[in-house]
TORTI-262209 format. One line per 10 residues: for each residue x, y, z of C-alpha. Coordinates in nm, 3 decimals. Last residue first. Example, Ala and Ser with C-alpha at 12.3 -4.5 7.8 and 13.67 -1.06 7.14 Angstrom:
! TORTI-262209
1.367 -0.106 0.714; 1.230 -0.450 0.780
END
This chain:
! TORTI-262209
-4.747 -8.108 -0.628; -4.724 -8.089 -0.248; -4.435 -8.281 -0.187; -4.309 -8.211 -0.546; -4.359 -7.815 -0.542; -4.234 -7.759 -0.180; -3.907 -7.906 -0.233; -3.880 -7.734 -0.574; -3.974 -7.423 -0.427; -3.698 -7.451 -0.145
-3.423 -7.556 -0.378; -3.529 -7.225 -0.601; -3.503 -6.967 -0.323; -3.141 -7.104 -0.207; -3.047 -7.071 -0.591; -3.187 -6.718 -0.629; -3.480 -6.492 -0.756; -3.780 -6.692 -0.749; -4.117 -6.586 -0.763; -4.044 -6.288 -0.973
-4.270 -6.424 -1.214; -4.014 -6.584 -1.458; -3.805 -6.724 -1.215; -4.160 -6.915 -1.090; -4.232 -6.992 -1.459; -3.869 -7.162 -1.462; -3.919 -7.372 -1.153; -4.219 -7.479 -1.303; -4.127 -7.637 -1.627; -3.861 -7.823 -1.416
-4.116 -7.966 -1.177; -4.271 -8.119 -1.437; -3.953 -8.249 -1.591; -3.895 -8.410 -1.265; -4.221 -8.546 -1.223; -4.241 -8.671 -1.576; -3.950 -8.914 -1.458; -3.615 -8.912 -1.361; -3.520 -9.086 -0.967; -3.657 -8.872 -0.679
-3.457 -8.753 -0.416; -3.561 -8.395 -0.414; -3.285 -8.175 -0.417; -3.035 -8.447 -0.604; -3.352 -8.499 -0.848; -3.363 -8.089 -0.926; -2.995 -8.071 -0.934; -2.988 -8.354 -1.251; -3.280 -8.168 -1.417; -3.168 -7.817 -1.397
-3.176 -7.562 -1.140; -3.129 -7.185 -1.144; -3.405 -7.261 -1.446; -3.293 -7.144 -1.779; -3.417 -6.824 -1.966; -3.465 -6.830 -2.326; -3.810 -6.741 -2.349; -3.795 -6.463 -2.101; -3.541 -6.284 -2.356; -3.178 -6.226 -2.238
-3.090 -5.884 -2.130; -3.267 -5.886 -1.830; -3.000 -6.155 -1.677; -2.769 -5.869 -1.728; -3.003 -5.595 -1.555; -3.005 -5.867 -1.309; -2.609 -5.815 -1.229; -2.705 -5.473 -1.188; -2.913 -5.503 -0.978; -2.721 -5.675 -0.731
-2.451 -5.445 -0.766; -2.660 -5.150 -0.678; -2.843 -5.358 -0.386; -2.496 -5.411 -0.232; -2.366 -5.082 -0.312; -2.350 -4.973 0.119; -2.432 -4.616 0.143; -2.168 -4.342 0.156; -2.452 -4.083 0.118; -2.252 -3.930 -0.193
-2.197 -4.297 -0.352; -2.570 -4.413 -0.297; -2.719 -4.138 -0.485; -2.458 -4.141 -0.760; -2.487 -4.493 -0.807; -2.910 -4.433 -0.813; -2.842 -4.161 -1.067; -2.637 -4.348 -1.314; -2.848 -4.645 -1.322; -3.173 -4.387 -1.426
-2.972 -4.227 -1.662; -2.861 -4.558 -1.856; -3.203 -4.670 -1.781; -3.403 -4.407 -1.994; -3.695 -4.602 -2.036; -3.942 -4.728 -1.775; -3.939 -5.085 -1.964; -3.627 -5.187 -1.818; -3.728 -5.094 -1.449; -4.038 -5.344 -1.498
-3.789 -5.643 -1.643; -3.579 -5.569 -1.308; -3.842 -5.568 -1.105; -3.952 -5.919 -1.290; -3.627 -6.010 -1.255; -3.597 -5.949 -0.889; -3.526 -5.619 -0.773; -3.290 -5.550 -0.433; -3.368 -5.198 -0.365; -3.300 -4.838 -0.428
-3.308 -4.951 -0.794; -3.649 -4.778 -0.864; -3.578 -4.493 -0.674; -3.509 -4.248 -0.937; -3.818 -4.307 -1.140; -4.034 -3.976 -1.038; -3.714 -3.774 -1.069; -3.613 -3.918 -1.391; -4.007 -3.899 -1.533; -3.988 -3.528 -1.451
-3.629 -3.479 -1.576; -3.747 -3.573 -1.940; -4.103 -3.445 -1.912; -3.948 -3.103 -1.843; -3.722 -3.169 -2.130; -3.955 -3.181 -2.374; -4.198 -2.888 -2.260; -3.865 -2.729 -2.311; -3.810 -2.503 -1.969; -3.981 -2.189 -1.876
-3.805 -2.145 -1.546; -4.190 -2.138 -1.397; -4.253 -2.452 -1.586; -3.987 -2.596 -1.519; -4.068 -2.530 -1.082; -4.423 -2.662 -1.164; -4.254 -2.977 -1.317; -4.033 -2.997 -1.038; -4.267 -2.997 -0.758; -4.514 -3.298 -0.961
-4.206 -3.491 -0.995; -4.077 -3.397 -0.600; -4.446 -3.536 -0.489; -4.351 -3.911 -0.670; -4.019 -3.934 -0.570; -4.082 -3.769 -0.200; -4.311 -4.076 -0.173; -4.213 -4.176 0.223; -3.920 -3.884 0.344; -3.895 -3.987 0.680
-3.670 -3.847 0.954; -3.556 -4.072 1.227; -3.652 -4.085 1.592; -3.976 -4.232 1.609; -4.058 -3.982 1.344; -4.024 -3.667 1.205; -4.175 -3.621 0.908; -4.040 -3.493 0.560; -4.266 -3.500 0.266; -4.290 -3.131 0.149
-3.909 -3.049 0.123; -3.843 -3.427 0.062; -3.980 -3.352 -0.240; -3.677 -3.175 -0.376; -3.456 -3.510 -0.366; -3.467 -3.557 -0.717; -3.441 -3.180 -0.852; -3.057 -3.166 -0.879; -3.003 -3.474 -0.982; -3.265 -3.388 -1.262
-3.058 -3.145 -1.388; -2.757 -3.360 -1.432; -2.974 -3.592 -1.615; -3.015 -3.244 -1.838; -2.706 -3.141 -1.877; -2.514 -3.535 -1.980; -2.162 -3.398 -2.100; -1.970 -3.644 -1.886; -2.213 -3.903 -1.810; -1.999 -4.221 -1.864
-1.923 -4.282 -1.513; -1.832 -3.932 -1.388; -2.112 -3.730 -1.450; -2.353 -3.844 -1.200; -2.109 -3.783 -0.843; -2.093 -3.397 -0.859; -2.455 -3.378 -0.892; -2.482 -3.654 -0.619; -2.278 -3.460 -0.380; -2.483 -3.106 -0.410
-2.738 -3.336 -0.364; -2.644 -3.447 -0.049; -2.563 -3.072 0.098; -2.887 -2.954 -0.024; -3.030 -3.264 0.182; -2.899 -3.163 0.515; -2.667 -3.419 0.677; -2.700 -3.625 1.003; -2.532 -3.935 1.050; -2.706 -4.260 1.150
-2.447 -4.500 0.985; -2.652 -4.521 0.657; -2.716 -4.175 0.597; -2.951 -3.988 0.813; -3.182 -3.635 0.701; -3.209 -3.303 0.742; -3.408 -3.043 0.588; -3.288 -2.663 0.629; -3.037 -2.689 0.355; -3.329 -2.808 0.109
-3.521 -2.498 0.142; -3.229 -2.390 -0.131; -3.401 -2.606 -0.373; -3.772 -2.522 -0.295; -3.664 -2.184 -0.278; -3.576 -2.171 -0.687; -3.493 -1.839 -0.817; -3.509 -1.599 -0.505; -3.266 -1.830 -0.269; -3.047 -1.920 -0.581
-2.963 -1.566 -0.576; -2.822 -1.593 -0.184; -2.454 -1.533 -0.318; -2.390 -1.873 -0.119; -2.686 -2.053 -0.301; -2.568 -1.968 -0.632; -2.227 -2.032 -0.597; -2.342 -2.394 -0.489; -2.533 -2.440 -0.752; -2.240 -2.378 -1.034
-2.007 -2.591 -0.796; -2.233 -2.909 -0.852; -2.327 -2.757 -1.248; -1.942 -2.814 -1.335; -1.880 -3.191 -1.429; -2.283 -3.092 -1.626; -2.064 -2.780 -1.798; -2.273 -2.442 -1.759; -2.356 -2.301 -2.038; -2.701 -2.420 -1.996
-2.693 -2.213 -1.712; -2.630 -1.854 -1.895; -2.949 -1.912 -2.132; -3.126 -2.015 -1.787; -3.059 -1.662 -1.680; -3.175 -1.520 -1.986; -3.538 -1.722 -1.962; -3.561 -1.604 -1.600; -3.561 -1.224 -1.747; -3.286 -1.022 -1.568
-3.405 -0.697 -1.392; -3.606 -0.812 -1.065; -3.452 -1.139 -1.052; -3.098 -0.975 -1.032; -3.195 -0.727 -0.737; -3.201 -0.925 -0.455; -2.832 -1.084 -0.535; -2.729 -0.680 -0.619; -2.545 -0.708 -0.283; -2.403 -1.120 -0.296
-2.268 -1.046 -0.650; -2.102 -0.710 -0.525; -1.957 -0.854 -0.246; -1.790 -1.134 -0.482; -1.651 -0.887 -0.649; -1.467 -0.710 -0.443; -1.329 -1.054 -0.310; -1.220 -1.213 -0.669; -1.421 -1.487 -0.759; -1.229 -1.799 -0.759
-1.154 -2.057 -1.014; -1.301 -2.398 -1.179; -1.338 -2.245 -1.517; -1.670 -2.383 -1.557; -1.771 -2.286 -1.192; -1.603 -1.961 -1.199; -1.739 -1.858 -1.528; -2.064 -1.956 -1.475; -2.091 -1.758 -1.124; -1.942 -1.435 -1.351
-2.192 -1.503 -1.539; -2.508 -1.507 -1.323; -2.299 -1.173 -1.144; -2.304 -1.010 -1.469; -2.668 -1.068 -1.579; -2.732 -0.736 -1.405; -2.595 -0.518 -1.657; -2.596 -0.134 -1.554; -2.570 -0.218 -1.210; -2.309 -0.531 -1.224
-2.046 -0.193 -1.320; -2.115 0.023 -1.057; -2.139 -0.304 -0.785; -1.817 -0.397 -0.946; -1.666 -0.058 -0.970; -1.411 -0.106 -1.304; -1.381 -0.417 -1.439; -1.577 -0.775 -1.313; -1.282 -0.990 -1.189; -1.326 -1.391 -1.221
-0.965 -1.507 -1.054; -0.668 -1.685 -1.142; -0.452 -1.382 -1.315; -0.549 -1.578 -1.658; -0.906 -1.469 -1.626; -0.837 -1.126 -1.821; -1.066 -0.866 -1.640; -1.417 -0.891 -1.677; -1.662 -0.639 -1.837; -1.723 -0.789 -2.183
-1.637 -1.152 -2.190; -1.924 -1.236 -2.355; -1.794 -1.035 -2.626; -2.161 -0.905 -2.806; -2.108 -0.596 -2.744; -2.290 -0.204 -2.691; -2.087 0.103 -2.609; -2.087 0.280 -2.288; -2.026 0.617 -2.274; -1.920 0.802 -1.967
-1.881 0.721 -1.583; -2.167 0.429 -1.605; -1.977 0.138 -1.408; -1.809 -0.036 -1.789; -1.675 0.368 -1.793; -1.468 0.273 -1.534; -1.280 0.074 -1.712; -1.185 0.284 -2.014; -1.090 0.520 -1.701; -0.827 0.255 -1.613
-0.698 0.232 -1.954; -0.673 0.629 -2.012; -0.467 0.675 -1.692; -0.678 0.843 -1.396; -0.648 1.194 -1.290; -0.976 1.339 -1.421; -1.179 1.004 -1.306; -1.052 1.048 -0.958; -1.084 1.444 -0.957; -1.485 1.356 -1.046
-1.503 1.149 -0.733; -1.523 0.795 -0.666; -1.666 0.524 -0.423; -1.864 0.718 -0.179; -2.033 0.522 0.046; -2.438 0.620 0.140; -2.513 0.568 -0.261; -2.527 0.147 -0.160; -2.886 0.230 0.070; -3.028 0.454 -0.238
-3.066 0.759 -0.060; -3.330 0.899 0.082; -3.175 0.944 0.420; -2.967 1.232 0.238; -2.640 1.247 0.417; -2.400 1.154 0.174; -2.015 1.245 0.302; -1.857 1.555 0.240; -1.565 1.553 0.057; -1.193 1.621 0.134
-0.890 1.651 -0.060; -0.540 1.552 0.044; -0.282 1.714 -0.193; 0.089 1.538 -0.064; 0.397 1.725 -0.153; 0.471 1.766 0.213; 0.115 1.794 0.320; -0.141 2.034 0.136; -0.491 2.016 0.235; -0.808 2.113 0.035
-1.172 2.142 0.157; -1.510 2.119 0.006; -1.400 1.923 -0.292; -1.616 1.927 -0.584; -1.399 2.248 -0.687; -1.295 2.578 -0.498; -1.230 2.406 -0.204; -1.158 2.556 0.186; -0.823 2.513 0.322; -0.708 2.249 0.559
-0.365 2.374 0.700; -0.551 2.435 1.032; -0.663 2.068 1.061; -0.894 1.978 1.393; -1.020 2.318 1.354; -1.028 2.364 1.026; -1.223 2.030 0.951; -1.509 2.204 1.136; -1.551 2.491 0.937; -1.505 2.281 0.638
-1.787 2.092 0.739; -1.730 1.763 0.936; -1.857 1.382 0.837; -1.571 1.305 0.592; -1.506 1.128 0.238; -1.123 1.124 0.165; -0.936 1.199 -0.166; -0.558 1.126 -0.196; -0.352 1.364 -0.434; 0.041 1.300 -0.541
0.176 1.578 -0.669; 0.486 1.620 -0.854; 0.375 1.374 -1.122; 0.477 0.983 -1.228; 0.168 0.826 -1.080; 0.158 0.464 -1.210; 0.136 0.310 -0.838; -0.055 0.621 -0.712; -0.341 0.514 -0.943; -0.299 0.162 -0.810
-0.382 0.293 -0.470; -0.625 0.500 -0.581; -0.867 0.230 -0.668; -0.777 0.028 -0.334; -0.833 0.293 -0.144; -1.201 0.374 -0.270; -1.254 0.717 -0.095; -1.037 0.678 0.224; -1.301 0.700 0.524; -1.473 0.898 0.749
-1.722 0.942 1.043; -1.674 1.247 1.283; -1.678 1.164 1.647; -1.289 1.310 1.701; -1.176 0.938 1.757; -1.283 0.922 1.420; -1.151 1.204 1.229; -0.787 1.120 1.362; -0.833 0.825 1.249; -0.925 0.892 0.913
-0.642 1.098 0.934; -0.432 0.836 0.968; -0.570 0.639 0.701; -0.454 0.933 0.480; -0.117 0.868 0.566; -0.166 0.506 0.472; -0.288 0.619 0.158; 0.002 0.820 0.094; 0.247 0.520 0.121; 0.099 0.365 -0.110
0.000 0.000 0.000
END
C-alpha cells in the first residue's frame, strides 16, 4: 500500500476518535493510481462527516475548495482533498459510500478510465464479447472491471456469469466482487428475465453444475430463483451410519457424483439430480426418531414440473427430468427379474443407473443392492423365453430324491415360470420351491 494512503488512514483516524465518520474514498482504486503516478503531486481523496468549518479546527492547514472538494490540504507534496459524506436518508442504501469522485476520473490513466466507464462514468458502447466487463481470467480469478457493484448495475446478468465462469473455469471470484454479486443478489430477478438466466446455465458444464449451484446458493440468488431447492439446507436427514446431513448438501454430492461414469456432457440428467430429492421439502416427518421422506419421488415430480414450468423449460425436457425424478428410486432396492424387467421398460435406464450410483456414492451407502441389480439388468438382457431354471434336471432330483420321470420335468417347467414371475430370484429360493412343489405337487 501507497504510502500516501496510509497517511490518509491516519487521518481517518484522527476524524474518528474526534466523532466524525470517514473514510479513504475507494483505497484500493487509488492505490494503483498512485502506483503509475509519475507527477509532482500525489492527491488522496477522503469522504468526511465535518464541514469545512469544522475540519479547520482539527486541521488548520485544511483550506476551503474551490472544486467538488469542500476542503483542500497540502502535506509535504501530498494534496489531500476532502468531501462531504452523503447524508440524504433517501438515498439509495449502496449511494451512502462514496466510491469515486470527479478528480478520480480526471487523474486516472486512459486504460483505467476505459474501465470505469463499464460502471456508467461516460459512454458505454454495446457488445456481443461475452467476456465484456471482466478482467483477463489468466490472473486466477473472475474480476468484473471497473466498480463492481457500478459496473453489475448497468448489466445485471453479470454476477449469473461471472458464477458460470467460476464454476466452468473452476476458479475464484475475486473478493470485491464477490460482495457485489451477494449485494445486487435481490436485485438480479427483478431486472434479468428467468429465460436469460437459464441461457447462462445451460452453459454451464454438467462436471461443473455441482459448484455452479453452490455459488448460487452462497450469493443468496439461488434463494429468489428456486426456494424449494435452497429450502433443502434446512431439511435433514440420516445416511446409513445414522449421521445427520442436510439434503442440499447431499445433492450437491450426487450432482458432482452423475457425470463421472460415462455421463460427462449429460445437462439435463444432471438437472434432474438436482431436482430428485426436492420432495423431501414437502414430505419430511419426524418420526420415532428418524426423519422420513415416504413418496418424496412421486411429490418432488409434480414440484419440479411446476418449478420448469416457472423457469420456462422445453416442454420436452421437463417431461425428461420429470419422469427421472419420479423413477429415481427404482433400484433403491434389491429387484428381482420381474423388477428388473419393470425398471427396463421405464426407459431411460442408462440415466436412471447413473443416478441411483450417484445417490448411494454421496450418502456413503452400502452398493450391495446397486450391484445386485445390476447383475439382473444382465440376466434382463436375455429374452424370457430363453431363460434357464437356477436348477436343472440332474440338481432338481439331487434336491428332491426322486429318480427321472415326468415329475422331474414337471417340476422343471415350473421352476422356470416361478423365475419368470419374480417368484424366485436365487439358488437357495429355487431348492426350497422345488421341495415344496413335489411334496405338495
Amino acid at each position: 500500500m501507497h504510502e500516501a494512503i496510509k497517511d490518509a488512514m491516519g487521518i481517518c483516524k484522527t476524524l474518528l476518535r474526534n466523532g466524525y465518520d470517514a473514510h479513504v474514498i475507494n483505497a484500493p482504486l487509488q492505490d494503483r493510481m498512485l502506483a503509475k503516478n509519475a507527477g509532482d503531486e500525489i492527491f488522496v481523496d477522503i469522504a468526511c462527516e465535518p464541514d469545512p468549518a469544522a475540519l479547520a479546527k482539527l486541521f488548520p492547514a485544511a483550506e476551503p475548495g474551490d472544486g467538488p472538494a469542500m476542503a483542500i490540504m497540502r502535506d509535504n507534496g501530498r494534496v489531500y482533498r476532502f468531501y462531504a459524506l452523503a447524508s440524504d436518508e433517501a438515498n439509495h442504501p449502496e449511494l451512502s459510500l462514496l466510491r469515486i469522485t470527479p478528480n478520480l476520473v480526471a487523474e486516472m490513466p486512459d486504460n483505467m478510465r476505459k474501465q470505469l466507464r463499464l460502471s456508467g462514468f461516460g459512454e458505454r458502447q454495446p457488445s456481443d464479447d461475452p467476456y465484456e466487463g471482466f478482467a483477463d481470467f489468466e490472473k486466477g480469478s473472475i474480476r468484473i472491471l471497473g466498480l463492481p457493484d457500478e459496473t453489475i448495475r448497468h448489466n445485471f446478468l453479470l454476477p449469473i456469469r461471472a458464477l458460470r465462469y467460476a464454476a466452468n473455469f473452476d476458479i475464484p471470484i475475486e473478493p470485491n466482487t464477490w460482495m457485489g454479486i451477494v449485494r445486487s443478489s435481490v436485485r438480479i430477478l427483478d431486472y434479468v428475465p428467468v429465460s436469460d438466466i437459464i441461457d447462462e446455465w445451460r452453459k454451464v458444464a454438467a462436471e461443473s453444475m455441482h459448484r455452479f449451484v453452490r455459488l448460487l446458493y452462497d450469493s443468496h440468488i439461488l434463494q429468489g430463483l428456486i426456494p424449494e431447492i435452497a429450502g433443502l439446507a434446512c431439511v435433514p436427514q440420516q445416511n446409513e451410519k445414522g449421521e445427520l446431513e442436510n439434503v442440499f448438501e447431499h445433492t450437491l454430492k450426487t450432482m458432482r457424483r452423475y457425470p463421472e461414469e460415462g455421463m460427462h456432457y449429460d445437462w439435463l440428467g444432471t438437472v434432474a439430480m438436482m431436482f430428485h430429492d426436492v420432495g423431501k421439502l414437502f414430505t419430511a416427518d419426524y418420526f420415532d426418531g428418524r426423519w422420513t421422506f415416504f413418496q418424496h419421488h412421486r411429490v418432488g415430480a409434480r414440484v419440479t414440473r411446476k418449478i420448469l414450468r416457472r423457469l420456462h423449460f422445453d416442454l420436452a425436457d421437463t417431461e425428461l427430468i420429470c419422469q427421472l425424478v419420479a423413477n429415481h428410486m427404482h433400484l433403491n432396492f434389491m429387484l428381482t427379474d420381474r423388477g428388473i424387467r419393470r425398471f427396463k421398460a421405464l426407459g431411460e435406464t442408462p440415466r436412471l443407473i447413473a443416478m441411483a450410483r450417484a445417490d448411494a456414492l454421496a450418502k456413503e451407502d452400502s452398493l450391495t443392492s446397486f450391484n445386485h441389480n445390476m447383475k439382473y439388468l444382465d440376466r434382463a438382457e436375455t429374452p424370457v423365453e430363453m431363460l434357464e431354471p437356477l436348477l436343472n434336471g440332474n440338481e432338481i432330483m439331487e434336491v428332491t430324491g426322486h429318480s427321472p420321470g415326468p415329475l422331474i420335468g414337471a417340476t422343471r417347467d415350473a421352476l422356470l415360470t416361478a423365475q419368470k414371475t419374480g417368484l424366485v430370484a436365487d439358488r437357495q429360493g429355487a431348492i426350497e420351491f422345488v421341495r415344496n412343489y413335489v411334496t405338495t405337487g
